[in-house]
C-alpha positions as CSV (number, residue, x, y, z in Angstrom):
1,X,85.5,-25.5,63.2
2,X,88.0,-27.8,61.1
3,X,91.8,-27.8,61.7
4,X,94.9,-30.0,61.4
5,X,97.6,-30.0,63.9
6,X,100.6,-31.2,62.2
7,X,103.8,-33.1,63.8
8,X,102.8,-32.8,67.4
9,X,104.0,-35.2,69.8
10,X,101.8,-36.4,71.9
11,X,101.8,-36.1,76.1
12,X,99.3,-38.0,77.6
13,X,99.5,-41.3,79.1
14,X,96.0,-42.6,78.8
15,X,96.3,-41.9,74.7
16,X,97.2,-44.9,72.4
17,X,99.6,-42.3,70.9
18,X,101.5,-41.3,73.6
19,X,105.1,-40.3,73.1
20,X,104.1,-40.2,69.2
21,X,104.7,-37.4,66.6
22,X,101.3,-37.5,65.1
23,X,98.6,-35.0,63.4
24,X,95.7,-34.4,64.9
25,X,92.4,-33.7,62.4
26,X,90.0,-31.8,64.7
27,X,86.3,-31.3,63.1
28,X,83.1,-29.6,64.9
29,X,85.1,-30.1,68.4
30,X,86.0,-33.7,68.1
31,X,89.5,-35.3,67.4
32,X,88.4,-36.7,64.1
33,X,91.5,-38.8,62.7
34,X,95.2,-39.4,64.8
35,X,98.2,-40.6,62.2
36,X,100.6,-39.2,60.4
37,X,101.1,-37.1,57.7
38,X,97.3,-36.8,57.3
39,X,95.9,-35.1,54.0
40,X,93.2,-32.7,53.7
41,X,92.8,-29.7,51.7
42,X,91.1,-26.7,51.8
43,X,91.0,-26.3,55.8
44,X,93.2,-24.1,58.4
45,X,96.7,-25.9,59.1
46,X,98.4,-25.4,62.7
47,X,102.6,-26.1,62.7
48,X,105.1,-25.6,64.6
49,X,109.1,-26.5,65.7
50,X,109.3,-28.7,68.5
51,X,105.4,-28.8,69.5
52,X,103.8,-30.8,71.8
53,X,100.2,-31.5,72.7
54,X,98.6,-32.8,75.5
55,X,95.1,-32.7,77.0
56,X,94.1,-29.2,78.1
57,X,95.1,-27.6,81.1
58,X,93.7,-26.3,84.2
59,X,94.0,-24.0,87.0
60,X,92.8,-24.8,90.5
61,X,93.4,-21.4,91.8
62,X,92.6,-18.3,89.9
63,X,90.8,-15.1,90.6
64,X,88.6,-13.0,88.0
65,X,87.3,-10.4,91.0
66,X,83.9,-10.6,89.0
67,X,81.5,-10.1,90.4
68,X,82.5,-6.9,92.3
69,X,85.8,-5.8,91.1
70,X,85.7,-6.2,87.2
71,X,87.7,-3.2,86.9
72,X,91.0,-5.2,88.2
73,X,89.7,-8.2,86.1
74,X,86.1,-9.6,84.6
75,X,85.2,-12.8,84.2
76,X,86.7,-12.6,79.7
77,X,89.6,-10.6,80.2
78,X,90.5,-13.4,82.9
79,X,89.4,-15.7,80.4
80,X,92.0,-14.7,78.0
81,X,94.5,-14.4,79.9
82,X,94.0,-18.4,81.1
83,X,93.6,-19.6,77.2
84,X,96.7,-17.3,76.2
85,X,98.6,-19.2,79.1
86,X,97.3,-22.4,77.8
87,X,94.2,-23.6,80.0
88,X,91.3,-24.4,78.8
89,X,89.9,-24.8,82.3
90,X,89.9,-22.8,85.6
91,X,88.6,-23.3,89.3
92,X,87.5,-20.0,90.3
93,X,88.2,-18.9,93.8
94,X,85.7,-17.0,95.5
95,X,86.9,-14.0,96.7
96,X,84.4,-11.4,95.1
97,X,81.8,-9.1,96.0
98,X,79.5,-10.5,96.7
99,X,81.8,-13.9,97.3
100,X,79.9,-17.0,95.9
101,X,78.0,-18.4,98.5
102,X,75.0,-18.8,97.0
103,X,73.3,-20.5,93.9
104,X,72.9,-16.7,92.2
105,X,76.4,-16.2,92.4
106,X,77.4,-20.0,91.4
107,X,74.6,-19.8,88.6
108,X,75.8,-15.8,87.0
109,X,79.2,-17.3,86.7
110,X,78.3,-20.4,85.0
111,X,75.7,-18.9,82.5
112,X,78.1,-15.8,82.3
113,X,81.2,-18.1,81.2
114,X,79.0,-20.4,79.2
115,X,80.1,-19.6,75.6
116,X,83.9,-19.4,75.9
117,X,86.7,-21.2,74.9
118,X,88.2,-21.5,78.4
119,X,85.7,-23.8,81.2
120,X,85.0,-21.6,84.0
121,X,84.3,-23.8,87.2
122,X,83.4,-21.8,90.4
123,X,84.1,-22.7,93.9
124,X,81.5,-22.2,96.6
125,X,82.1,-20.8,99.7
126,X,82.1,-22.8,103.0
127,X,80.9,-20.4,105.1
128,X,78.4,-17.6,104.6
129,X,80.1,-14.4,103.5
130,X,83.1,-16.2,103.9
131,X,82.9,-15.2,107.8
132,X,83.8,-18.4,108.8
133,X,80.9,-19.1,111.2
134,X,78.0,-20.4,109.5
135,X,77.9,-23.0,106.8
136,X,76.7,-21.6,103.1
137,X,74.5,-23.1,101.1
138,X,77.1,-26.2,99.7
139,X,73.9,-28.5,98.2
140,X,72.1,-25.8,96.5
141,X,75.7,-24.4,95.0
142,X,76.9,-27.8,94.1
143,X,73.4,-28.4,91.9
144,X,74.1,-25.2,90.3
145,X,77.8,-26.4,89.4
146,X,80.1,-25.3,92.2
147,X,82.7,-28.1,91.7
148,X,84.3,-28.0,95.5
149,X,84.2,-25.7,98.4
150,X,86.8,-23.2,99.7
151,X,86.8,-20.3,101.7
152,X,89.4,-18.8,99.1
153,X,92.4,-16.9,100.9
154,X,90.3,-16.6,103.7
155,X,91.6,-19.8,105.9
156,X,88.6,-21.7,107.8
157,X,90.1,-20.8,111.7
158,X,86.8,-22.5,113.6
159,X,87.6,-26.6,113.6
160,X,83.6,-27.1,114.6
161,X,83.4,-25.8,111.2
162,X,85.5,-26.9,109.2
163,X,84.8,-30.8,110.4
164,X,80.9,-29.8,109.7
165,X,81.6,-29.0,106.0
166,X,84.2,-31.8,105.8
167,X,81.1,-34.4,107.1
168,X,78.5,-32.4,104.6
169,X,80.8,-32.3,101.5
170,X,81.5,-35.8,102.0
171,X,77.5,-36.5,102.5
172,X,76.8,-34.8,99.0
173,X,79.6,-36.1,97.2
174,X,82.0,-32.7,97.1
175,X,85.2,-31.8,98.2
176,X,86.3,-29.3,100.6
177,X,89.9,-27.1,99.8
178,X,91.5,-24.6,102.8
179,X,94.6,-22.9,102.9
180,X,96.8,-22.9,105.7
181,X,96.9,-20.7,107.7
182,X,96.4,-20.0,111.2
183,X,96.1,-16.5,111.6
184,X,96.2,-16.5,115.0
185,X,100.2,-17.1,114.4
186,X,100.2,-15.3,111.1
187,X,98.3,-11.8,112.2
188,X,99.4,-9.1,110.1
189,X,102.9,-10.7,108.7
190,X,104.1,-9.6,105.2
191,X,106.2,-12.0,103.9
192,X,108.5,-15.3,105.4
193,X,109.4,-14.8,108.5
194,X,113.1,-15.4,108.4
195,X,116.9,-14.3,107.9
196,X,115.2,-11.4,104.8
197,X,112.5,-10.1,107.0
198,X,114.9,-9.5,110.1
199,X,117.2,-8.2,107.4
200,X,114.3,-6.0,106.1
201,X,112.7,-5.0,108.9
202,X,109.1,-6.9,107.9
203,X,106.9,-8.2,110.3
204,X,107.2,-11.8,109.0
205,X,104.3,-14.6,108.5
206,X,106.2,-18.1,110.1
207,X,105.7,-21.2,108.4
208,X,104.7,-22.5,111.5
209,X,101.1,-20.7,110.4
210,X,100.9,-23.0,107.6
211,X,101.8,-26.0,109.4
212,X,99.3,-25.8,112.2
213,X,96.6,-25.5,110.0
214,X,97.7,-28.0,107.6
215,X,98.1,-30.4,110.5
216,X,95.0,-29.7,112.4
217,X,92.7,-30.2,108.9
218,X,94.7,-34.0,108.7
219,X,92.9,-35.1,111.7
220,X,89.8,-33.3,111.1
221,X,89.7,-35.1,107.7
222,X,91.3,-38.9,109.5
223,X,88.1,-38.3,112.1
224,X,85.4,-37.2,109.3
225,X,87.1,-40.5,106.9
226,X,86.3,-37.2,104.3
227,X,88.1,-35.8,101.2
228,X,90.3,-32.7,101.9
229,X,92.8,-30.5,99.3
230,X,95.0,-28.1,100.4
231,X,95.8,-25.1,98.3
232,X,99.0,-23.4,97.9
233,X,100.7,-25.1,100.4
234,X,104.7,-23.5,100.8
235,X,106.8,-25.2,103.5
236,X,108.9,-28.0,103.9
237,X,106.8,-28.9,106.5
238,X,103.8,-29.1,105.2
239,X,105.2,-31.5,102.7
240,X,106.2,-33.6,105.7
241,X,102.7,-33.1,107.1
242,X,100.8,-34.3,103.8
243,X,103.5,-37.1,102.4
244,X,102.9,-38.8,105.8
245,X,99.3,-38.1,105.7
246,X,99.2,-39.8,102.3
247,X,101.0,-42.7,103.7
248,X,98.3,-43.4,106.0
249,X,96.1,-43.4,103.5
250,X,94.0,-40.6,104.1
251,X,92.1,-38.7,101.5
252,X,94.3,-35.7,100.8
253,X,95.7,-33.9,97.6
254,X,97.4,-30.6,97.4
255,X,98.7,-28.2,95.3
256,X,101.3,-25.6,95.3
257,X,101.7,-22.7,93.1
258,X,104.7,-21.8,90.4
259,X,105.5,-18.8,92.4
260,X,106.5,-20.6,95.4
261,X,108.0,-23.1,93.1
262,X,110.8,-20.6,91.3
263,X,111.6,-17.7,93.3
264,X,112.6,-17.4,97.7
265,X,112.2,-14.9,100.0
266,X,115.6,-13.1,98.6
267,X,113.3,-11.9,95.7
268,X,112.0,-9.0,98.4
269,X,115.3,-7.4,98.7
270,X,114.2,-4.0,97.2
271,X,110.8,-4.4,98.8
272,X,108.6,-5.1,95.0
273,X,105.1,-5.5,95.9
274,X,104.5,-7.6,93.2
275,X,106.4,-10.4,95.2
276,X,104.5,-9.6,97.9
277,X,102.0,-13.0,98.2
278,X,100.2,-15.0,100.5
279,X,101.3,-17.8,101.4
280,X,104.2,-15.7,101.1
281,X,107.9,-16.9,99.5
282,X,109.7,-19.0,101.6
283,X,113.4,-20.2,101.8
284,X,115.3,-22.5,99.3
285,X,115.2,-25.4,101.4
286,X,111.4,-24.7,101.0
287,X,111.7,-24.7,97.4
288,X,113.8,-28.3,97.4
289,X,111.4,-29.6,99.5
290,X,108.3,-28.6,97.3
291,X,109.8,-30.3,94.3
292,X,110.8,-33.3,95.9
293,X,106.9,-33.2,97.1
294,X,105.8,-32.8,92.8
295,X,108.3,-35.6,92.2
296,X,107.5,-38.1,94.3
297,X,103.7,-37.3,94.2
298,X,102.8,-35.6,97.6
299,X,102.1,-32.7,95.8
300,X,99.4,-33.4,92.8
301,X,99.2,-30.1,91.0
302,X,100.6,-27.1,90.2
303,X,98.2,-23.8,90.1
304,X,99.4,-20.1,88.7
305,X,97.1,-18.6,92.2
306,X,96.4,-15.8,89.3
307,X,95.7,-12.3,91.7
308,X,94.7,-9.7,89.9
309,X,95.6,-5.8,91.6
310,X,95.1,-2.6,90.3
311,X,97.8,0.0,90.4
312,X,95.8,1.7,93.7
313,X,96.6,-1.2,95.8
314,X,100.1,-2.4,94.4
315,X,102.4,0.6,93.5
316,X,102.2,1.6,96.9
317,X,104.4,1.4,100.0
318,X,104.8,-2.2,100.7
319,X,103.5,-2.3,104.2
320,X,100.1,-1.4,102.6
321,X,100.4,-2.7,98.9
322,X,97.8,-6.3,98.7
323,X,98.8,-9.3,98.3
324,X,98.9,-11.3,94.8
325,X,100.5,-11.5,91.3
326,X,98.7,-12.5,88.1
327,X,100.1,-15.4,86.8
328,X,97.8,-17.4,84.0
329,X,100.2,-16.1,80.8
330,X,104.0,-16.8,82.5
331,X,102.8,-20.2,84.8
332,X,104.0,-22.9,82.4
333,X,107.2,-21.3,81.9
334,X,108.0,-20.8,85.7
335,X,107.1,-24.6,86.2
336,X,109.2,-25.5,82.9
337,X,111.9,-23.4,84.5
338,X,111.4,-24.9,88.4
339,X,111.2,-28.2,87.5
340,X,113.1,-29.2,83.8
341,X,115.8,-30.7,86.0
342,X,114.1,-32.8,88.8
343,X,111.2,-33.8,86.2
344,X,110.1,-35.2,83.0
345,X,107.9,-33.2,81.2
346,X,105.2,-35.9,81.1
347,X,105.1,-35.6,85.0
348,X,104.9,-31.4,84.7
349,X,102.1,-31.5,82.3
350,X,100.3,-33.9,84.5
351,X,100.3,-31.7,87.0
352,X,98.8,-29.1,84.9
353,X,96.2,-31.3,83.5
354,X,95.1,-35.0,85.0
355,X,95.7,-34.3,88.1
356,X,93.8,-31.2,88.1
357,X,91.1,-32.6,86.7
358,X,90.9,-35.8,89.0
359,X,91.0,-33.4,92.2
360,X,87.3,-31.7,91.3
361,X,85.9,-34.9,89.5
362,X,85.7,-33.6,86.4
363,X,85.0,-35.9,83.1
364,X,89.1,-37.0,82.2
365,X,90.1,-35.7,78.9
366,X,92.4,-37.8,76.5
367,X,93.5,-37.3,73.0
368,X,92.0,-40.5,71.4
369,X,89.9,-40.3,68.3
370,X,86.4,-39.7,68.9
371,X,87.1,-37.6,72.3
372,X,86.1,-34.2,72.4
373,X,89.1,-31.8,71.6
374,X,90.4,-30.1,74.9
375,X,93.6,-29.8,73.8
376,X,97.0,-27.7,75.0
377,X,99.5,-26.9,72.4
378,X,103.0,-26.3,73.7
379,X,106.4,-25.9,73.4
380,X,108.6,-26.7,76.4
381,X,111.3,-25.4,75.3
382,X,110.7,-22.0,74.1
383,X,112.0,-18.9,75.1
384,X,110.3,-15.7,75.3
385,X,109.8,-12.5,77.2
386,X,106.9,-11.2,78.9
387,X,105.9,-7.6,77.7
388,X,103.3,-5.3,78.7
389,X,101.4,-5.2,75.9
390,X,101.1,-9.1,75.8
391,X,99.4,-8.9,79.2
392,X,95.5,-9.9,78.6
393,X,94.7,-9.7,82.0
394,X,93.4,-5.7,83.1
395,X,95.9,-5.8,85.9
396,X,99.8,-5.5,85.2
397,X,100.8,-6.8,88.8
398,X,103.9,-9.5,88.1
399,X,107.2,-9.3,88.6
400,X,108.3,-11.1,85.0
401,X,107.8,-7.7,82.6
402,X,110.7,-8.0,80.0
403,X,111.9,-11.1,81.8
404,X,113.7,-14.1,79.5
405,X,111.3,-16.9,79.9
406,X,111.7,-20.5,78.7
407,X,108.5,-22.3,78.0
408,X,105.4,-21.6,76.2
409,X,101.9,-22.6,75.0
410,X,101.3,-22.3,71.0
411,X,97.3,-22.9,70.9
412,X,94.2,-23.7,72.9
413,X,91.3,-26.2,71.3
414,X,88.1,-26.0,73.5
415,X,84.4,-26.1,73.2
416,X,84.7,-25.8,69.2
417,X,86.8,-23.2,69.4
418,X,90.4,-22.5,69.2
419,X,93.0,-19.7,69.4
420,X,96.6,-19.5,69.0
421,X,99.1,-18.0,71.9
422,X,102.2,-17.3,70.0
């Protein structure tokens, strides 16, 4: 493959061309030649209004339901969906059927993903089945390239356990991610418990769910001296919780995803099932708090939580509808959106990308000459709408059909491949 992106500015701190409007001369999946108005003929030429580049993105919460549930999404339509929303990597949760807990899982999804654009990294469990009462087989998953180990929506509620795969993660040089909640306190809640689901008449989830798990992992991992990363964390207390944690010095990242980011709990008023999420929208004091977490750097990244459904289990009553929007294609513009007035776009895409990237311990990308091309092509400005048709994922689940949109990727370079998004 041979291509020239022309008069992109650059967004990526660790480049020498940083803040630059540059090309980019990309050849056999390496950036060839950076400087400007750079001449070659006879090859395919990529410009755009406005663009920017930066080093690809990724996703540190997505879910392809393959194996097991392929008809809601497979392992390329969810593929497709990530590249057309600009990532050129994803952290695969694993809540599938069978979940991956074992080498064979870790090892279909990796030899299964091998060829595409888009870098597929599974998660292991850390339990068995994701029961949450014995330990899977982390070692033997992590040499088949499991990148960290989660229990996916299914919170670790035994401590014994959880400090056990905090100590053994942290003997085998991995990382262990939960989410919080303590479902003890949560049961069978539907959305934020608060002022809407009183109004409603919802059975609602308390932050206070969040919170105690959130707080009780901070010891475990202060007790263990051991890495920890919360996912999807939604309260203004957990930001508390984690900014002090951080103070202390302790070993803890986080990330919190663009849903929780851009819309509250009011979003429920006519009972949508696509809002319908786990952790579930909160307040706008919840919202505030979460971007003053991004901004001063208590949160480190910013995840899409990508949910496939199928009609059966969403276009239901709401009681019974499931939990989870898709979220890959319309991510960047909801954090574009959320956050264009509380942060530079240096410090969104960062979130999107370094940071990302630094959490699992993955190889850091930078556009340098001579660095392999994993590149994001984007315009932060954009403005689009969402419809149907554009939807690569098999499931339709998100609230954002025929919504204006600000915000968009143009093109995806990865792996010697590349494909435009607009």
């Amino acid at each position: 493959m041979k291509l020239l992106l022309k008069s992109v500015k650059v967004v990526d701190p660790n480049s020498p061309h940083h803040g630059k409007q540059v090309d980019i001369l990309v050849q056999n999946g390496t950036i060839a030649k950076i400087g400007k108005s750079i001449k070659e003929e006879g090859i395919r030429k990529l410009e755009w209004k406005g663009a920017h580049v930066s080093p690809g993105w990724l996703d540190l919460n997505v879910n392809f339901c393959d194996p097991g549930h392929e008809p809601k999404e497979d392992l390329k339509s969810g593929a497709d969906a990530a590249a057309a929303g600009g990532f050129t990597a994803v952290a695969l949760m694993p809540n599938t059927q069978p979940p991956l807990h074992s080498k064979s899982e870790i090892e279909y999804i990796r030899n299964k993903a091998q060829a595409y654009l888009v870098d597929v990294w599974p998660l292991g469990t850390i339990s068995r089945d994701k029961e949450g009462k014995d330990l899977s087989e982390m070692y033997d998953m992590k040499s088949s390239g499991a990148v960290a180990f989660t229990d996916g929506t299914q919170a670790v509620q035994d401590a014994g356990l959880m400090s056990r795969a905090l100590l053994y993660a942290k003997g085998i040089g991995s990382l262990v991610m939960n989410t919080g909640d303590d479902r003890s306190i949560s049961q069978k809640g539907k959305m934020n418990e608060g002022e809407m689901s009183t109004l409603l008449g919802v059975k609602g989830i308390p932050a206070l769910a969040e919170e105690l798990m959130i707080a009780r992992d901070i010891y475990l991992a202060e007790y263990n001296d051991a890495r920890i990363h919360f996912s999807n964390i939604s309260s203004a207390r957990s930001v508390d919780l984690i900014r002090a944690a951080k103070r202390k010095g302790l070993k803890i990242t986080c990330d919190v995803s663009v849903n929780n980011l851009y819309f509250d709990e009011s979003a429920l008023h006519d009972f949508d099932s696509n809002f319908k999420l786990r952790p579930p929208l909160r307040t706008s004091q919840d919202i505030k708090s979460l971007k003053n977490g991004l901004k001063d750097g208590t949160i480190d990244a910013i995840c899409s939580q990508h949910t496939p459904e199928d009609k059966e289990h969403k276009e239901v009553e709401f009681e019974i509808a499931a939990y989870g929007s898709i979220g890959l294609q319309t991510a960047f513009a909801l954090a574009c959106m959320s956050l264009q007035k509380s942060m530079e776009i240096e410090s969104i895409i960062s979130c999107l990308s370094q940071k990302p990237r630094a959490i699992l311990g993955l190889e850091p990308v930078s556009i340098r000459e001579g660095a392999k091309a994993n590149l994001t092509v984007f315009d932060p400005e954009k403005e689009w709408s969402l419809a149907a048709s554009d939807i690569l994922s098999k499931s339709k689940n998100t609230p954002l059909i025929g919504a204006r949109l600000n915000g968009k990727a143009l093109a995806v370079i990865n792996n010697d491949q590349y494909k435009l998004t607009s």
